[in-house]
Gaussian input, Z-matrix of N, CA and C with variables (Angstrom, degrees):
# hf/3-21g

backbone

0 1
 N
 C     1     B1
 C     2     B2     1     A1
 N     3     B3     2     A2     1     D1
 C     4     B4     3     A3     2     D2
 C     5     B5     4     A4     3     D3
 N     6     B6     5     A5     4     D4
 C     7     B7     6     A6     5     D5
 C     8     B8     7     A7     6     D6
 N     9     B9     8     A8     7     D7
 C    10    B10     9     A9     8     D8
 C    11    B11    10    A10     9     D9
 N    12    B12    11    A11    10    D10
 C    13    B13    12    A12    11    D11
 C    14    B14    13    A13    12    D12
 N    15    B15    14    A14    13    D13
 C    16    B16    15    A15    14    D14
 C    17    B17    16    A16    15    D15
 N    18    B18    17    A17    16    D16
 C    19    B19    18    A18    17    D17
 C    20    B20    19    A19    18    D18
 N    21    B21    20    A20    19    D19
 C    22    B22    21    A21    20    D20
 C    23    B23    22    A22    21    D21
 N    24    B24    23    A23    22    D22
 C    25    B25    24    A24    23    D23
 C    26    B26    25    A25    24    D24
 N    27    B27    26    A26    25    D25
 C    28    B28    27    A27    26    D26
 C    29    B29    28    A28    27    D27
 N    30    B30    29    A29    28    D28
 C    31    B31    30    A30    29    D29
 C    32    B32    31    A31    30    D30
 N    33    B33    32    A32    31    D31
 C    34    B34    33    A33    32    D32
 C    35    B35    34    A34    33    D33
 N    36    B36    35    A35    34    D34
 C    37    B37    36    A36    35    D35
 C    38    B38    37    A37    36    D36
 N    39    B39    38    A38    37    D37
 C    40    B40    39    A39    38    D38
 C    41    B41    40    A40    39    D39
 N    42    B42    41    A41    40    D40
 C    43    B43    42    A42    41    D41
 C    44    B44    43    A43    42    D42
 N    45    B45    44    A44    43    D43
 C    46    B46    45    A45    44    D44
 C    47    B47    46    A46    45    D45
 N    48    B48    47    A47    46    D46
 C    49    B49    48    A48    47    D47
 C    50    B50    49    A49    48    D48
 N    51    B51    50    A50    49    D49
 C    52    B52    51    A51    50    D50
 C    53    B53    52    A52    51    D51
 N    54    B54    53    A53    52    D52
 C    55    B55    54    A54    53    D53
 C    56    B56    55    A55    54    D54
 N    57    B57    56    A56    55    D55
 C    58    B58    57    A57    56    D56
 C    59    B59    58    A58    57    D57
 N    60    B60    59    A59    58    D58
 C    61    B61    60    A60    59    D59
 C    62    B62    61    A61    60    D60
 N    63    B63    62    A62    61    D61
 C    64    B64    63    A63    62    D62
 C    65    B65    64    A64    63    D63
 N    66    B66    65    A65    64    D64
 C    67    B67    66    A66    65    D65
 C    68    B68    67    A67    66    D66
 N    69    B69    68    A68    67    D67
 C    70    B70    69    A69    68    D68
 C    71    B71    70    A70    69    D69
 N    72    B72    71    A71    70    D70
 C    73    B73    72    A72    71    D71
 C    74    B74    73    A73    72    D72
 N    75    B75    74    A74    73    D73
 C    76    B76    75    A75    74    D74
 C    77    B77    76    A76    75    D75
 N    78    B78    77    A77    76    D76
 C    79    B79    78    A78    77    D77
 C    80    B80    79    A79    78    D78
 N    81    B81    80    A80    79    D79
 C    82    B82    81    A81    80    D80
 C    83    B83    82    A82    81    D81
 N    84    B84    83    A83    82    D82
 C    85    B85    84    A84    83    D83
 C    86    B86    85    A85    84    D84
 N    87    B87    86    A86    85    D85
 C    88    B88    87    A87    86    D86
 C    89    B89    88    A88    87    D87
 N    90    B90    89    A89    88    D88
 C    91    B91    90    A90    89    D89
 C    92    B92    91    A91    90    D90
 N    93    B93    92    A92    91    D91
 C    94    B94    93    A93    92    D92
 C    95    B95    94    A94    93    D93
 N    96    B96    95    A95    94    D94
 C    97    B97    96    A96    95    D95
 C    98    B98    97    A97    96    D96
 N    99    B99    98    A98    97    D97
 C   100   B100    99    A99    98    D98
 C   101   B101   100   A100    99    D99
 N   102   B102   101   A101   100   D100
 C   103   B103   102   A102   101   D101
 C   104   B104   103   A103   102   D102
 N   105   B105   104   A104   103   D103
 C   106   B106   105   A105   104   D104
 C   107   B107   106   A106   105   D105
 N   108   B108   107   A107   106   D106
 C   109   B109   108   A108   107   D107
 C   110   B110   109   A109   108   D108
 N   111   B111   110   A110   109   D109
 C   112   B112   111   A111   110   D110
 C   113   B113   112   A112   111   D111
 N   114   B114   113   A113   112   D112
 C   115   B115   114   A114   113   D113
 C   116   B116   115   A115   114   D114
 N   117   B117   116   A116   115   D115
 C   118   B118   117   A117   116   D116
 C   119   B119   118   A118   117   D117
 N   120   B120   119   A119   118   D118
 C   121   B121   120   A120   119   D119
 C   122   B122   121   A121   120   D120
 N   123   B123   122   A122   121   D121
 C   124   B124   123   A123   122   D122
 C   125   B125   124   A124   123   D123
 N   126   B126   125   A125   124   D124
 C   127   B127   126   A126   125   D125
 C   128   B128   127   A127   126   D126
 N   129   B129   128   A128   127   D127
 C   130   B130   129   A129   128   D128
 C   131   B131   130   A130   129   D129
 N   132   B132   131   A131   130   D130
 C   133   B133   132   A132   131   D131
 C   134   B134   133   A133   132   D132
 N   135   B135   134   A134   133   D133
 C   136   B136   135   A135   134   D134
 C   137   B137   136   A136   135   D135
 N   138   B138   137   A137   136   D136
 C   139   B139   138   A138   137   D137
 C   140   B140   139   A139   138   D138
 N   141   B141   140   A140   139   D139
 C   142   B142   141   A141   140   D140
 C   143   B143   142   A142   141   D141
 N   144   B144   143   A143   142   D142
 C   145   B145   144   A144   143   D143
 C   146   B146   145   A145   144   D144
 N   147   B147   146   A146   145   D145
 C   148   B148   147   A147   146   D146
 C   149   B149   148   A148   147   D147
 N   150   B150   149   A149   148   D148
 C   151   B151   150   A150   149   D149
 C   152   B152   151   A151   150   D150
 N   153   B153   152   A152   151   D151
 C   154   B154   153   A153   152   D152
 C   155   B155   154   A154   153   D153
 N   156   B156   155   A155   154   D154
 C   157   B157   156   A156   155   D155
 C   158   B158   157   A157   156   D156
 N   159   B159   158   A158   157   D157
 C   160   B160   159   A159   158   D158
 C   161   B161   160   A160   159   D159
 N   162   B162   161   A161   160   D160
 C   163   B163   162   A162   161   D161
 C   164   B164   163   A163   162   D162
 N   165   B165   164   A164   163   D163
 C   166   B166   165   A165   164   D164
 C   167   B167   166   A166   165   D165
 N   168   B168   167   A167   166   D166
 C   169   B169   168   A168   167   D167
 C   170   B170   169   A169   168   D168
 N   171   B171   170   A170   169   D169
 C   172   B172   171   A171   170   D170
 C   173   B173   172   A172   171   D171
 N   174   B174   173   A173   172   D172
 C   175   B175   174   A174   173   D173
 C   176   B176   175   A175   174   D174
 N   177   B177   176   A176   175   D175
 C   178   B178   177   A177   176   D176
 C   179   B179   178   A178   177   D177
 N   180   B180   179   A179   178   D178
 C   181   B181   180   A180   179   D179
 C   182   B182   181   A181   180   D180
 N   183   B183   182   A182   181   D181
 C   184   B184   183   A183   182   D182
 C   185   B185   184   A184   183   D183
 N   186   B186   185   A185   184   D184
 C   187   B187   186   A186   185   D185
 C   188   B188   187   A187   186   D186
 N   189   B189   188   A188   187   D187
 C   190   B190   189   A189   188   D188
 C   191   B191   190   A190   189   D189
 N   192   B192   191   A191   190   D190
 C   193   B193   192   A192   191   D191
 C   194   B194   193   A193   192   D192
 N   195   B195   194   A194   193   D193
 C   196   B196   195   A195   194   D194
 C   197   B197   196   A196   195   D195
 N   198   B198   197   A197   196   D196
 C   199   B199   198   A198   197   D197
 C   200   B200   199   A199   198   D198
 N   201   B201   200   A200   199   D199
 C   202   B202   201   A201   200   D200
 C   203   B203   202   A202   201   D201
 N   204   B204   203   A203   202   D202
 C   205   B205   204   A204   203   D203
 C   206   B206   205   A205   204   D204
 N   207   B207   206   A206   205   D205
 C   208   B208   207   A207   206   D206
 C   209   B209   208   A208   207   D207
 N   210   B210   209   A209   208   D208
 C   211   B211   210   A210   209   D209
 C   212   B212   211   A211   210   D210
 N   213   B213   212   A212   211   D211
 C   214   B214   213   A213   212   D212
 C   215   B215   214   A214   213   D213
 N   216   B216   215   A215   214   D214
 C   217   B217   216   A216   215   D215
 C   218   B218   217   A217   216   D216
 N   219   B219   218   A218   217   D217
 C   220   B220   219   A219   218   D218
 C   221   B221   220   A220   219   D219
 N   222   B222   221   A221   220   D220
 C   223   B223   222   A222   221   D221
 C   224   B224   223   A223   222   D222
 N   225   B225   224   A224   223   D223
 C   226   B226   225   A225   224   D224
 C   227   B227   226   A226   225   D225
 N   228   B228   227   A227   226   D226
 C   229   B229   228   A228   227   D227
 C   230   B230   229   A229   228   D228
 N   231   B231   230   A230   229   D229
 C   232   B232   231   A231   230   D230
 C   233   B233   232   A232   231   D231
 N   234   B234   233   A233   232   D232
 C   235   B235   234   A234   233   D233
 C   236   B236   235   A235   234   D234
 N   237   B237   236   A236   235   D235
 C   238   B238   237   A237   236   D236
 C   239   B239   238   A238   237   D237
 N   240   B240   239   A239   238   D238
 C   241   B241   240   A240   239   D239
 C   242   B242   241   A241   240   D240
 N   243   B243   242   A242   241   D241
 C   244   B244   243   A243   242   D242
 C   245   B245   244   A244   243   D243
 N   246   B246   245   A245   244   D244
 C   247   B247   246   A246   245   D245
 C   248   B248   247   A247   246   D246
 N   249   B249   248   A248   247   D247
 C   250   B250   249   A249   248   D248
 C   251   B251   250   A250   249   D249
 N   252   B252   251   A251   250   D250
 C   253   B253   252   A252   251   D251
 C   254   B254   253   A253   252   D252
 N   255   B255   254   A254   253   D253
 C   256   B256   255   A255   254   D254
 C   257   B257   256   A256   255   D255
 N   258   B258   257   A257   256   D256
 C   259   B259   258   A258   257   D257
 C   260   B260   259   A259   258   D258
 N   261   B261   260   A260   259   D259
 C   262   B262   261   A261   260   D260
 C   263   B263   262   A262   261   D261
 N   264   B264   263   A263   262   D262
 C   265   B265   264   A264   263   D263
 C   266   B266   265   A265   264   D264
 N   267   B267   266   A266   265   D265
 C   268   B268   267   A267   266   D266
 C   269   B269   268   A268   267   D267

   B1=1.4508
   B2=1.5204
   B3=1.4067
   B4=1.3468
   B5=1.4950
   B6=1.1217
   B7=1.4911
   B8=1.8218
   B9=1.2322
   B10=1.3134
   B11=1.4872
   B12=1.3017
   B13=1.1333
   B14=1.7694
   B15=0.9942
   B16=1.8707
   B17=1.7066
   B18=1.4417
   B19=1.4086
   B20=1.3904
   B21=1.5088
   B22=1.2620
   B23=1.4869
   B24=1.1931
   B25=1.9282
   B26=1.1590
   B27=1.1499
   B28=1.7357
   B29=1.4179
   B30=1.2501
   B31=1.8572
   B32=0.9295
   B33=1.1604
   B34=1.6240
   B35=1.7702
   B36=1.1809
   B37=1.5418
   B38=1.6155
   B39=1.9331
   B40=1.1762
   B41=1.4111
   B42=1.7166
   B43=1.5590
   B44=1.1758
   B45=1.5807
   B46=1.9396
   B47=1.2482
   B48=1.1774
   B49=1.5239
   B50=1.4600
   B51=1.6957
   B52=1.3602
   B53=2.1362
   B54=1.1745
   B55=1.1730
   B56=1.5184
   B57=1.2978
   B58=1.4481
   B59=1.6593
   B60=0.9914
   B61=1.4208
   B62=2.4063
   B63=0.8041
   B64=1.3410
   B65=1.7731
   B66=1.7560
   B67=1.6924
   B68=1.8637
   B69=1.5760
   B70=1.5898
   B71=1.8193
   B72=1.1740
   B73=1.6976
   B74=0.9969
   B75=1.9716
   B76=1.3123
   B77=1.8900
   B78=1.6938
   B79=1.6897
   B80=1.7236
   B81=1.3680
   B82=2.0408
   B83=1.5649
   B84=1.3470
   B85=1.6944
   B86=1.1806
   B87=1.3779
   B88=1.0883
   B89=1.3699
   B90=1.2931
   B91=1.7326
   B92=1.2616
   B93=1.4725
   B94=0.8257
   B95=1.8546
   B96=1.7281
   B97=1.2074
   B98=1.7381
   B99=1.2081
   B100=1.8117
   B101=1.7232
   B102=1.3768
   B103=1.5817
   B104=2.2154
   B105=1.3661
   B106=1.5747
   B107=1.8402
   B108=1.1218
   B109=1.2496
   B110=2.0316
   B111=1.5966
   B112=1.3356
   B113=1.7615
   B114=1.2658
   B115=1.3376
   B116=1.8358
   B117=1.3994
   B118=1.0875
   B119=1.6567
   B120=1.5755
   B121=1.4643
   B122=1.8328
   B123=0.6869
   B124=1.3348
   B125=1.9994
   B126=1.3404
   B127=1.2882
   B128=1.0470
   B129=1.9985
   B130=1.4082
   B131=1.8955
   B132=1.3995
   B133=1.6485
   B134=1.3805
   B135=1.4789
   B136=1.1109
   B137=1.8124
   B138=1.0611
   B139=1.2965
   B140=2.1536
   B141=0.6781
   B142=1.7548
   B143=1.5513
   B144=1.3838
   B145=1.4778
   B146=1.7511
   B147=1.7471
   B148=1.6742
   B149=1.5052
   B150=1.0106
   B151=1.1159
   B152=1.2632
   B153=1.3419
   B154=1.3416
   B155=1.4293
   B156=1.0571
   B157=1.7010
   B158=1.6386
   B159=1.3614
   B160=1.5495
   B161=1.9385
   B162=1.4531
   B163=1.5487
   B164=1.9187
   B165=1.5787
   B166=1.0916
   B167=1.8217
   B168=1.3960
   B169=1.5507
   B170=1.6241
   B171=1.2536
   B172=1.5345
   B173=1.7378
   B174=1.0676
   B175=1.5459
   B176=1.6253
   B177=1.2923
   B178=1.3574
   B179=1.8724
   B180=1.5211
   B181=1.2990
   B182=2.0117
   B183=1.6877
   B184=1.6178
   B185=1.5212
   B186=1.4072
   B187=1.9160
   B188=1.4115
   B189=0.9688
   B190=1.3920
   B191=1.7529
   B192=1.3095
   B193=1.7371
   B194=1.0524
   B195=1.4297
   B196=1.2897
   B197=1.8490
   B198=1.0955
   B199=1.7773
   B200=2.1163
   B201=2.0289
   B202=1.5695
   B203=1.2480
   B204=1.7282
   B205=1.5305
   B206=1.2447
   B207=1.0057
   B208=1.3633
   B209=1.7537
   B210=1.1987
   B211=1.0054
   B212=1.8702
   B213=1.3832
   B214=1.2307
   B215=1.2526
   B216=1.3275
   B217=1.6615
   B218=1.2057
   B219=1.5506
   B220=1.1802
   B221=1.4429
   B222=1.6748
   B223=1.4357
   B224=1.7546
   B225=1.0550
   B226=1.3183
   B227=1.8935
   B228=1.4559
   B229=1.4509
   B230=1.3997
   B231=1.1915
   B232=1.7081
   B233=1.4563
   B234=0.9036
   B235=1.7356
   B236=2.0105
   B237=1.6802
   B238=1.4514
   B239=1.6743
   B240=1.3135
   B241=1.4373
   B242=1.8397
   B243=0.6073
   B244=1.7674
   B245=1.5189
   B246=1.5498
   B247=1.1885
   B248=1.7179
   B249=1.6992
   B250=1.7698
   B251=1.4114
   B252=1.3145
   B253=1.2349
   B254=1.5226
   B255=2.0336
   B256=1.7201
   B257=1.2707
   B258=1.4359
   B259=1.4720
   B260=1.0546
   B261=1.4401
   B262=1.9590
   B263=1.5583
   B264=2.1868
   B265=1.1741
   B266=1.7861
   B267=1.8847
   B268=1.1057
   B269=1.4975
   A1=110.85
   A2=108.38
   A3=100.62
   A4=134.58
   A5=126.37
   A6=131.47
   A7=108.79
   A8=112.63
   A9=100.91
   A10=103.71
   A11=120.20
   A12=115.98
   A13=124.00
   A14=107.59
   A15=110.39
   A16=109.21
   A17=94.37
   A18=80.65
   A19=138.17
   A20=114.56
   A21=116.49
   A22=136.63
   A23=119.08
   A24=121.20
   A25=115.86
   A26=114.00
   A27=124.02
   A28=110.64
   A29=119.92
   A30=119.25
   A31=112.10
   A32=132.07
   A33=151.02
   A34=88.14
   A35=124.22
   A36=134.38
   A37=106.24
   A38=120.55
   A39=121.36
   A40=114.91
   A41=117.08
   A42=135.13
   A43=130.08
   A44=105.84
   A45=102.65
   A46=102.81
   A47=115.22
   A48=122.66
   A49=94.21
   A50=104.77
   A51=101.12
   A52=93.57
   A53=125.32
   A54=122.64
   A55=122.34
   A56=114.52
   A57=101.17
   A58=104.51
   A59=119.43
   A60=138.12
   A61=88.38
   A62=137.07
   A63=137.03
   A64=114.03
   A65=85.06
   A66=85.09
   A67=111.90
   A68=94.63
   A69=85.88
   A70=93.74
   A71=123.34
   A72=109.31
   A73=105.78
   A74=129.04
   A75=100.79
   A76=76.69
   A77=102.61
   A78=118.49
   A79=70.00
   A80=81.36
   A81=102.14
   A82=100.15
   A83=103.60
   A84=101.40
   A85=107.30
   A86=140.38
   A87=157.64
   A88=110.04
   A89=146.72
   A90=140.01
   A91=109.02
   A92=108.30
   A93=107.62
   A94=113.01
   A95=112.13
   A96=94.09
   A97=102.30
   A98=105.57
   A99=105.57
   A100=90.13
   A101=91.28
   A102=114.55
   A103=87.43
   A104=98.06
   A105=102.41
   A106=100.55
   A107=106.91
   A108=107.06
   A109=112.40
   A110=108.35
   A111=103.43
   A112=101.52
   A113=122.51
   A114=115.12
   A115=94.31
   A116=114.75
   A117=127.82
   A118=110.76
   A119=119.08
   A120=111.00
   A121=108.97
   A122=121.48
   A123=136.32
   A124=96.29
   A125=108.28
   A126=113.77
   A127=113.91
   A128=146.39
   A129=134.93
   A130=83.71
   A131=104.82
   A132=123.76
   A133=103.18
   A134=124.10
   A135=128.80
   A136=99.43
   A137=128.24
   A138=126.68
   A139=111.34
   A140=127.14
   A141=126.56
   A142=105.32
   A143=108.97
   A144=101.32
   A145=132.32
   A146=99.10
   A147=91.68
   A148=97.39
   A149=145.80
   A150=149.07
   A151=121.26
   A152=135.16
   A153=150.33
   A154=90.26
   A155=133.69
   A156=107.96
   A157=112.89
   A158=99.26
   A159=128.50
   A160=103.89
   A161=104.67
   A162=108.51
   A163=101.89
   A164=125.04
   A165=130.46
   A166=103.74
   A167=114.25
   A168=106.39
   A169=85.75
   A170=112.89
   A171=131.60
   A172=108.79
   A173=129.71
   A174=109.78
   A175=105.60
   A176=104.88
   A177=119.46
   A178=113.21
   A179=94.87
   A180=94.44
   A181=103.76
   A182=95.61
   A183=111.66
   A184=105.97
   A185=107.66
   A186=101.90
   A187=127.78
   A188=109.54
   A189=117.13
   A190=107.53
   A191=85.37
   A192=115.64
   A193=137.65
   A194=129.27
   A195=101.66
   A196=108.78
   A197=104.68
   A198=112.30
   A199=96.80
   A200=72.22
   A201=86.69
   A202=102.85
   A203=114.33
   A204=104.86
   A205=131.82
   A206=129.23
   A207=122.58
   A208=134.52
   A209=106.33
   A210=140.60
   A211=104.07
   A212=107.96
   A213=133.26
   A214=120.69
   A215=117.32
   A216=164.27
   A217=119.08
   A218=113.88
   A219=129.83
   A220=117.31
   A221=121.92
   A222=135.22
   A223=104.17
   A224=94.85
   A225=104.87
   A226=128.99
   A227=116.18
   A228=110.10
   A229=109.59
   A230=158.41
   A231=147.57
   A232=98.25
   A233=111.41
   A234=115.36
   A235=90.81
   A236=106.01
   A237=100.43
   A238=110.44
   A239=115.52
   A240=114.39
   A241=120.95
   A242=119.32
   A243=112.52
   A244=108.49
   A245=136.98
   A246=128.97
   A247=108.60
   A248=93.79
   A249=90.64
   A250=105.80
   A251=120.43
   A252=126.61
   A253=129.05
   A254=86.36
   A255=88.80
   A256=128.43
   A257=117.03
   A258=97.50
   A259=123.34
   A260=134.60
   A261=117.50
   A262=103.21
   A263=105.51
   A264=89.93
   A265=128.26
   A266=98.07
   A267=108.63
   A268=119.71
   D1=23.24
   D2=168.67
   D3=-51.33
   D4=154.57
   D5=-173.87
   D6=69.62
   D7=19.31
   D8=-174.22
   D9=-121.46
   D10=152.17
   D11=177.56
   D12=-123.79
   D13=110.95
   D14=-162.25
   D15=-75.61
   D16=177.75
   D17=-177.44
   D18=71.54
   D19=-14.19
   D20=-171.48
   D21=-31.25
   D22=133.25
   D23=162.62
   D24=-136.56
   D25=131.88
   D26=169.67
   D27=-80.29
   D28=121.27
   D29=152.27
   D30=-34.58
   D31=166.44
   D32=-177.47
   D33=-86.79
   D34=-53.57
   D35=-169.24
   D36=-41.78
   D37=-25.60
   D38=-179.76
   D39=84.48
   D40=-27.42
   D41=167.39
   D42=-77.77
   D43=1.66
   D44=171.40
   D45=-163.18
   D46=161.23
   D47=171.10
   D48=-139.56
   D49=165.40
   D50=-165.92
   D51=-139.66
   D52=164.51
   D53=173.03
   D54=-170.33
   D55=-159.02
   D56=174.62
   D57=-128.28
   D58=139.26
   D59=-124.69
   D60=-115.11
   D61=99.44
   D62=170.53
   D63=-39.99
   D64=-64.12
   D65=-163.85
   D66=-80.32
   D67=-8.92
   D68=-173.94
   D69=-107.03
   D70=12.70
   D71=169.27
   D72=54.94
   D73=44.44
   D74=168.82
   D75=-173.34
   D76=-172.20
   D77=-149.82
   D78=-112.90
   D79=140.81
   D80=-174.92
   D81=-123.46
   D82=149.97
   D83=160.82
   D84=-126.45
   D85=150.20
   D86=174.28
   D87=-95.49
   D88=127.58
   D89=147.17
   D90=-113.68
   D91=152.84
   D92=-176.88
   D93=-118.17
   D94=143.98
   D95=-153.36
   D96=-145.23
   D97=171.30
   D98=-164.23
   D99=-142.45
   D100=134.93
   D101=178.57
   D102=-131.65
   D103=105.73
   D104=156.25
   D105=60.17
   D106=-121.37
   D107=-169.31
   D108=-101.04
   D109=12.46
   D110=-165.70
   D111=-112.43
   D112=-167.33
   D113=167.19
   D114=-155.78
   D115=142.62
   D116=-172.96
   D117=-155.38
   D118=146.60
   D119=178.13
   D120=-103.72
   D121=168.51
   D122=-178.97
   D123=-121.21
   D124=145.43
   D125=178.61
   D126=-118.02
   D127=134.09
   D128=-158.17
   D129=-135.37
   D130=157.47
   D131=146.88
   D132=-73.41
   D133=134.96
   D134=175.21
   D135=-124.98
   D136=-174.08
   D137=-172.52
   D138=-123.27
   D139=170.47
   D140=-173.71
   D141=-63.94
   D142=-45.21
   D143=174.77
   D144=-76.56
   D145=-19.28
   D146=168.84
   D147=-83.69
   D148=-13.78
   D149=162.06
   D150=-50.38
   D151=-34.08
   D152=-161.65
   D153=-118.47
   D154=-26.68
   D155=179.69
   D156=-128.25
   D157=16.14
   D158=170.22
   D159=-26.32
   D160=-66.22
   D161=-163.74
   D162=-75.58
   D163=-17.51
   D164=-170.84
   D165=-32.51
   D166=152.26
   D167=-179.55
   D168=-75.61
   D169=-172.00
   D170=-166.80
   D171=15.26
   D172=19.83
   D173=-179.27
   D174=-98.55
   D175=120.97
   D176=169.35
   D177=-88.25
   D178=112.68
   D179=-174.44
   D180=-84.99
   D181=145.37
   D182=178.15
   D183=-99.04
   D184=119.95
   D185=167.07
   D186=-75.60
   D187=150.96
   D188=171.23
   D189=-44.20
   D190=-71.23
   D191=177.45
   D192=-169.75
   D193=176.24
   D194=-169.52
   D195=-93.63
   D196=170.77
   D197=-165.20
   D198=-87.68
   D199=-77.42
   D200=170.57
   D201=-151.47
   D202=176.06
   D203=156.18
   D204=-125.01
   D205=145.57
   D206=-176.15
   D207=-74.81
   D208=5.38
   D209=-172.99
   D210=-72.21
   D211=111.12
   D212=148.74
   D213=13.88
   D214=-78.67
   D215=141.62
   D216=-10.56
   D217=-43.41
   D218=-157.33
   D219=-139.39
   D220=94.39
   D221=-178.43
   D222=-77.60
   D223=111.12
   D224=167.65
   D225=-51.77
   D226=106.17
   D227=-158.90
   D228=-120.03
   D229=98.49
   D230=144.34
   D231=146.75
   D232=-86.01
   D233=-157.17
   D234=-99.81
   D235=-42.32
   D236=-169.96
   D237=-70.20
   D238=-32.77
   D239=162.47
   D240=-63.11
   D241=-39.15
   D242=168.86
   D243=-77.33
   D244=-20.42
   D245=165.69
   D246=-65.31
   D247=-27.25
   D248=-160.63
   D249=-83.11
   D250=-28.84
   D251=179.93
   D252=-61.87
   D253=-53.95
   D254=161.28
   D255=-77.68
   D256=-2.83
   D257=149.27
   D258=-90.62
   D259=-0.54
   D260=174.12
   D261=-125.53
   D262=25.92
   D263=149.28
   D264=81.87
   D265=8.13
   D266=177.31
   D267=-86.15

């Protein structure tokens, strides 16, 4: 079930959803993000509790870090390329 993410919730913000992640054993966030004319998400470790109060009105969830990004711009290299892979399973 790689690349999939269970559990799903959307923020109220409409810009992230957050879940629990199979192949990486852990709660993922998704954002979603715009460079110029494109749109791409970036993926973070989040922790059990932004996870649990993820959809709260005003709660701004904090990441761990970032996973990878999906971003154009930015080739994923060392540690962020084997996160990116095992999550979509390459």
């Amino acid at each position: 079930m790689s690349g999939v993410i269970e559990r799903k919730k959307m923020h109220p913000s409409n810009t992230m959803y957050a879940g629990w992640s199979p192949a990486l054993q852990m709660y993922v966030m998704n954002t979603l993000e715009s460079d110029s004319f494109m749109s791409y998400s970036d993926c973070y470790e989040i922790d059990e509790y932004t996870y649990e109060h993820f959809c709260d009105e005003g709660f701004v969830p904090q990441p761990v870090r970032l996973l990878f990004s999906g971003s154009p711009r930015c080739i994923p290299e060392g540690e962020h390329r084997r996160l990116h892979d095992l999550f979509f399973g390459k």
